[in-house]
Backbone bond lengths (Angstrom), bond angles and torsions (degrees), N, CA, C in turn:
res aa  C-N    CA-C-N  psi(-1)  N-CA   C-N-CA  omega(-1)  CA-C   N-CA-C  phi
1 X - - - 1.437 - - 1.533 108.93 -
2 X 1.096 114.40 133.86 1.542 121.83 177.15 1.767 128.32 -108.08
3 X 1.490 118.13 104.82 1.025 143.27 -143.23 1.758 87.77 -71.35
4 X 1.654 112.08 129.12 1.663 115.58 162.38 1.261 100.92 -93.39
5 X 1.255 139.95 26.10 1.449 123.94 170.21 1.534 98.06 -128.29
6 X 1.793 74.68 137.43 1.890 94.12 -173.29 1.937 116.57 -77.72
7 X 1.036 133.60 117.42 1.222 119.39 -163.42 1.621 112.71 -67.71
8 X 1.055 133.14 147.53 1.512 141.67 -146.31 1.663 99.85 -74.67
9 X 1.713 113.27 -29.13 1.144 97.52 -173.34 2.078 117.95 -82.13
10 X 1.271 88.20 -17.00 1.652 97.52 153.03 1.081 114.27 -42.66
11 X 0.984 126.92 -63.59 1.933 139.34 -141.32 1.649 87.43 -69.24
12 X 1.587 101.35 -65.52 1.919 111.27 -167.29 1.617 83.50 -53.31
13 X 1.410 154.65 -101.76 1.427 135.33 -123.95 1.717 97.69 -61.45
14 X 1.113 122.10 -39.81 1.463 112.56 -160.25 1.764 85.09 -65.67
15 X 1.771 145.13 -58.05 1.152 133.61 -158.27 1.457 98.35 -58.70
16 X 1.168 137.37 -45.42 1.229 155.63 -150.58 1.661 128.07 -71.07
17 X 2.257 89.80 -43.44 1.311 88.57 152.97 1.891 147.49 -74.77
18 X 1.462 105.21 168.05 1.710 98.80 -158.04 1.511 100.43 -66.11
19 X 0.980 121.87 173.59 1.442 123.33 179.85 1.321 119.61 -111.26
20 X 1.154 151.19 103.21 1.062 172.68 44.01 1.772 109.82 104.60
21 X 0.966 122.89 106.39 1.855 131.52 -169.52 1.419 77.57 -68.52
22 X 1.841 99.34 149.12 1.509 116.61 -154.73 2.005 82.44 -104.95
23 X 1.214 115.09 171.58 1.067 122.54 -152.66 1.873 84.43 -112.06
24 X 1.883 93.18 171.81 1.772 74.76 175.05 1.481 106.14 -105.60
25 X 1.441 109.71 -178.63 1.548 135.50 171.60 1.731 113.78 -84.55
26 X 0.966 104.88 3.46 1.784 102.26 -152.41 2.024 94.55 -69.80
27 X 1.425 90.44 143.67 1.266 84.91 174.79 1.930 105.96 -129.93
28 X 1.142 108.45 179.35 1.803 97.06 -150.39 1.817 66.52 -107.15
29 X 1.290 117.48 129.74 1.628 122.22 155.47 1.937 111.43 -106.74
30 X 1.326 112.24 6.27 1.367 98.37 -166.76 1.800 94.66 -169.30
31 X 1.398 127.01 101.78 1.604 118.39 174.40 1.867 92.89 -131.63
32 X 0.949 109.03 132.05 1.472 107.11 -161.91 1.991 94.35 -152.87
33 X 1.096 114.03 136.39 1.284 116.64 153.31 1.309 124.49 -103.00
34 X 1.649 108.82 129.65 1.317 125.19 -173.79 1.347 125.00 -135.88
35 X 1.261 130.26 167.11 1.571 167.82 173.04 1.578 96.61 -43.36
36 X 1.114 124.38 -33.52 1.692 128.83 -168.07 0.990 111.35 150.39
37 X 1.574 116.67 164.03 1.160 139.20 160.66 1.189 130.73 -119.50
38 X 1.638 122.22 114.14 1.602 120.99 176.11 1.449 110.61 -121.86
39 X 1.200 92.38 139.76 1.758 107.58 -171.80 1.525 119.02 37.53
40 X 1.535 105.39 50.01 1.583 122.16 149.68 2.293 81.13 87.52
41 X 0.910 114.91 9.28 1.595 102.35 179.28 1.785 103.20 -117.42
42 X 1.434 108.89 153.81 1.392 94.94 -151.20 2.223 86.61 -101.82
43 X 1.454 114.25 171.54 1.492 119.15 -157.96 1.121 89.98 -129.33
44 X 2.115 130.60 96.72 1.615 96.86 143.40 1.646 98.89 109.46
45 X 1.423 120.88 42.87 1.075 106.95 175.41 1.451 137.55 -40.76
46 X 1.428 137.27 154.95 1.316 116.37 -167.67 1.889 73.51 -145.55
47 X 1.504 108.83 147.25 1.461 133.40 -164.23 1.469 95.85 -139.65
48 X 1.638 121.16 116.23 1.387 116.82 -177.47 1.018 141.16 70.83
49 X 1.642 121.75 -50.25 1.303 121.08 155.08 1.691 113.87 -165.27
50 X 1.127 105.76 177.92 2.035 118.31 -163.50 1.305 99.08 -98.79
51 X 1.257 122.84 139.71 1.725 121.74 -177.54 1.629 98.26 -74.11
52 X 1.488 87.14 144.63 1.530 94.61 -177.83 1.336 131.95 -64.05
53 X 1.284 113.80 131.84 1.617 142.84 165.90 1.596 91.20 114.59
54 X 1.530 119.80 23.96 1.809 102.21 171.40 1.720 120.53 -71.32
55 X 1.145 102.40 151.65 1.890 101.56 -169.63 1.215 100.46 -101.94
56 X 1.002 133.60 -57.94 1.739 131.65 -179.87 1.867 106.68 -89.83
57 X 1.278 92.53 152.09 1.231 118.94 169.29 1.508 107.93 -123.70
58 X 1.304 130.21 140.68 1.210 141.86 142.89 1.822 142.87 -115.48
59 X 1.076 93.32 125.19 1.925 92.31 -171.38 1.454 114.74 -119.93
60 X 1.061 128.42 128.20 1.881 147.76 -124.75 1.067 89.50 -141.10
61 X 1.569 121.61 118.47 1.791 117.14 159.39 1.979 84.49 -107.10
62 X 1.829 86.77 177.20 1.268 95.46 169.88 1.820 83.01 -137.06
63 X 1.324 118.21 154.46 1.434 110.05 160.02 1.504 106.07 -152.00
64 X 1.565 107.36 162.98 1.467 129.98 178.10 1.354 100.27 -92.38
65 X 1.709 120.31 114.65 1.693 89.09 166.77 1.659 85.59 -133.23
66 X 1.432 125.80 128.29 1.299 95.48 170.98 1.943 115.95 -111.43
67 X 1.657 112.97 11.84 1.289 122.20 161.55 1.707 98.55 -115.52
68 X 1.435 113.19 143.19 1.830 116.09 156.01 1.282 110.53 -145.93
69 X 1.307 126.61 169.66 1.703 100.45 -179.01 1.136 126.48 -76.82
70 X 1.083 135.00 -173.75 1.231 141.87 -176.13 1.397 113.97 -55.20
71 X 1.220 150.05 109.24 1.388 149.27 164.92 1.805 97.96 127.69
72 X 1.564 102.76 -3.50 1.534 88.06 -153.78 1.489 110.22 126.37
73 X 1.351 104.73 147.62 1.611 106.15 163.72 2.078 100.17 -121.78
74 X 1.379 105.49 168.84 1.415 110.50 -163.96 1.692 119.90 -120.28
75 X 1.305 118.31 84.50 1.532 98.58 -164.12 1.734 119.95 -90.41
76 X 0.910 120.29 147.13 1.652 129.55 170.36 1.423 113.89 -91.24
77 X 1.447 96.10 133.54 1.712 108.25 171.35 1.413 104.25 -128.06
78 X 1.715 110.66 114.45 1.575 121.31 -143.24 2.061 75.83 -106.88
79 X 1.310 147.72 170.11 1.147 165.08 -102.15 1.331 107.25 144.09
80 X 1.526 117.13 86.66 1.621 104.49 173.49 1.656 77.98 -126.27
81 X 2.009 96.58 156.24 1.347 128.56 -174.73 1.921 87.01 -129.38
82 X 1.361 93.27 129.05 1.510 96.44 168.95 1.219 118.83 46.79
83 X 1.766 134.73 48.32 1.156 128.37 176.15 1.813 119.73 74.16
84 X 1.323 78.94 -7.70 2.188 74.75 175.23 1.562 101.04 -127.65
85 X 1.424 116.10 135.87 1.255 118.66 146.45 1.270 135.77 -15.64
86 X 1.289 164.87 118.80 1.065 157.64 -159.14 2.103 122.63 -156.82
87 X 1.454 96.79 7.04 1.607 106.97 -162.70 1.685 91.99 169.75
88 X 1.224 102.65 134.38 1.512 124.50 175.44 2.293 108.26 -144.31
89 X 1.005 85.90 129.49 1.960 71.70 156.60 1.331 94.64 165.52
90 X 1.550 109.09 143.39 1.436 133.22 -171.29 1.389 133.53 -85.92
91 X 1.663 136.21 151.47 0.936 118.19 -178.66 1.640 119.60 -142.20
92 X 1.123 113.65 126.04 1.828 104.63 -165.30 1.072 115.69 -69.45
93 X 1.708 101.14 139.17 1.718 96.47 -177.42 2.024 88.27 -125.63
94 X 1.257 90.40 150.71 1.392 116.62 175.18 1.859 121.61 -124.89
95 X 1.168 132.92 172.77 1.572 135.54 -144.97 1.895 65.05 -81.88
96 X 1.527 105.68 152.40 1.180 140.62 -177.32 1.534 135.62 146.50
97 X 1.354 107.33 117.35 1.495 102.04 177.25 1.227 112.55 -65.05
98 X 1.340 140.33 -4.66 1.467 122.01 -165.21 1.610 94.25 -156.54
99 X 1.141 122.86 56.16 1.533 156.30 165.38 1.443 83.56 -22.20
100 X 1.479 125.64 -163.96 1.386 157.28 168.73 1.477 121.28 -178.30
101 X 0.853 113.91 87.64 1.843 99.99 164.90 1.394 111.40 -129.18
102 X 1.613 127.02 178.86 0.932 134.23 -174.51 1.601 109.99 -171.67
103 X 1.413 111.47 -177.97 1.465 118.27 -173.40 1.705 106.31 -178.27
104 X 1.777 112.48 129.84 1.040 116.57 174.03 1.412 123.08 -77.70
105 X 0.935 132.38 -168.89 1.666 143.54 146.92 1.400 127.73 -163.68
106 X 1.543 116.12 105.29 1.683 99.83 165.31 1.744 107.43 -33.17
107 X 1.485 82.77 163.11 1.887 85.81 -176.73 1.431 95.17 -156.05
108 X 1.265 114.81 159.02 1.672 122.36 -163.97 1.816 93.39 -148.34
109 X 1.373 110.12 166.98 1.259 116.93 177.31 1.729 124.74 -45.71
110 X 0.916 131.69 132.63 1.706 105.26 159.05 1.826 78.62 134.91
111 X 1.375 120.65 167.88 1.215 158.45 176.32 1.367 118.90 -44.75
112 X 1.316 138.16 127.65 2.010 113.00 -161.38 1.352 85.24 -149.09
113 X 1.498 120.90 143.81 1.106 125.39 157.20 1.475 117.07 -125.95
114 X 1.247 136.90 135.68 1.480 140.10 -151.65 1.733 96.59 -116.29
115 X 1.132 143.54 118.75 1.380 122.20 -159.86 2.061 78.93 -138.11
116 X 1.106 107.46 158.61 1.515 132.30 -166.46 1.410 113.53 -128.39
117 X 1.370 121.99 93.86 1.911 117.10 -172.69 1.698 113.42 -121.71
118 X 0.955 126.76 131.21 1.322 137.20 155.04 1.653 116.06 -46.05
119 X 1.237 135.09 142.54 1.294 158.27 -148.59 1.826 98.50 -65.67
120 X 1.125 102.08 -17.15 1.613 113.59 -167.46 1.906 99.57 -113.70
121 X 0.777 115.12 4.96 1.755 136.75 171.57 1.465 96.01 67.78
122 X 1.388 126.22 37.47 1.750 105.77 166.62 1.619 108.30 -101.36
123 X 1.175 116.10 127.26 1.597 158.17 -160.97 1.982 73.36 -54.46
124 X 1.687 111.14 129.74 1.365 119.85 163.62 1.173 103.48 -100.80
125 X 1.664 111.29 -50.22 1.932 130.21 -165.58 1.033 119.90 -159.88
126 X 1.321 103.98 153.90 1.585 108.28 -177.46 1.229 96.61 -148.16
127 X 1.474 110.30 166.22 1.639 136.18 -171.18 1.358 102.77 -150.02
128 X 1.487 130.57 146.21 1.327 135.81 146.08 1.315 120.46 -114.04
129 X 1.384 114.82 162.10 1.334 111.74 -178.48 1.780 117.40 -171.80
130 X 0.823 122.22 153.88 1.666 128.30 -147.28 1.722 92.36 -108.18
131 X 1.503 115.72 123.96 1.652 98.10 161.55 1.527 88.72 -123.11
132 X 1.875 106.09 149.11 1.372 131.92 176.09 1.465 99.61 -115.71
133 X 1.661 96.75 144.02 1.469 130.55 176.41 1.779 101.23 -48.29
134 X 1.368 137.16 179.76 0.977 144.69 151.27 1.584 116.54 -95.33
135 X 1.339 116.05 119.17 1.407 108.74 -161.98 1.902 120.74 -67.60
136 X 1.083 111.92 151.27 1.643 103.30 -151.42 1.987 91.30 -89.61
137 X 1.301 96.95 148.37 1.184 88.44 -159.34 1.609 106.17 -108.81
């Protein structure tokens, strides 16, 4: 027979244990790779790939978060070229419907994927995108 009553000394460790910083809500409404960014607004969408011989790349989230933890929550914009990592660096997000962050990258020929993670590494967004050589003239 299987007892529905929880025994009391349950109850005290579960009240007892520490409580746990709440995770955030933020949701990605806008990850786009672009041409630049001035004054937190993104310049010049680019779809697939950067006209050839471009040096920077830039990729722009916008997000809704209206809980993050305490101090802030911390997001990563990981930069892989051809299957390897190649550029990582973070950006603080705080309670806001209309967030802003962003992140550059030199960029070189070959295959790029721009991937977007929360502080706890679960994948928000991703983008791919193709950069071409400048043709030799």
């Amino acid at each position: 027979m299987i007892s529905r009553t929880v025994p009391a000394f349950i109850l005290a460790l579960a009240a007892s244990a520490p409580a746990f910083a709440q995770d955030h809500d933020c949701v990605v409404r806008q990850f786009s790779m672009v041409g630049n960014v001035i004054n937190l607004e993104p310049q010049g969408l680019v779809e697939g790939a950067y006209p050839p011989g471009t040096e920077r790349a830039y990729a722009f989230a916008r997000l809704d978060c209206t809980q993050v933890r305490e101090g802030g929550e911390t997001f990563w914009f990981h930069w892989i070229h051809n299957d390897r990592e190649v550029a990582k660096s973070k950006a603080r997000v705080d309670v806001s419907r209309n967030w802003r962050i962003w992140s550059q990258s030199r960029i070189f020929p070959g295959d790029w994927v721009v991937q977007l993670k929360d502080s706890t590494g679960r994948l928000q967004a991703e983008q791919r995108f193709t950069a071409t050589a400048r043709p030799a003239d």
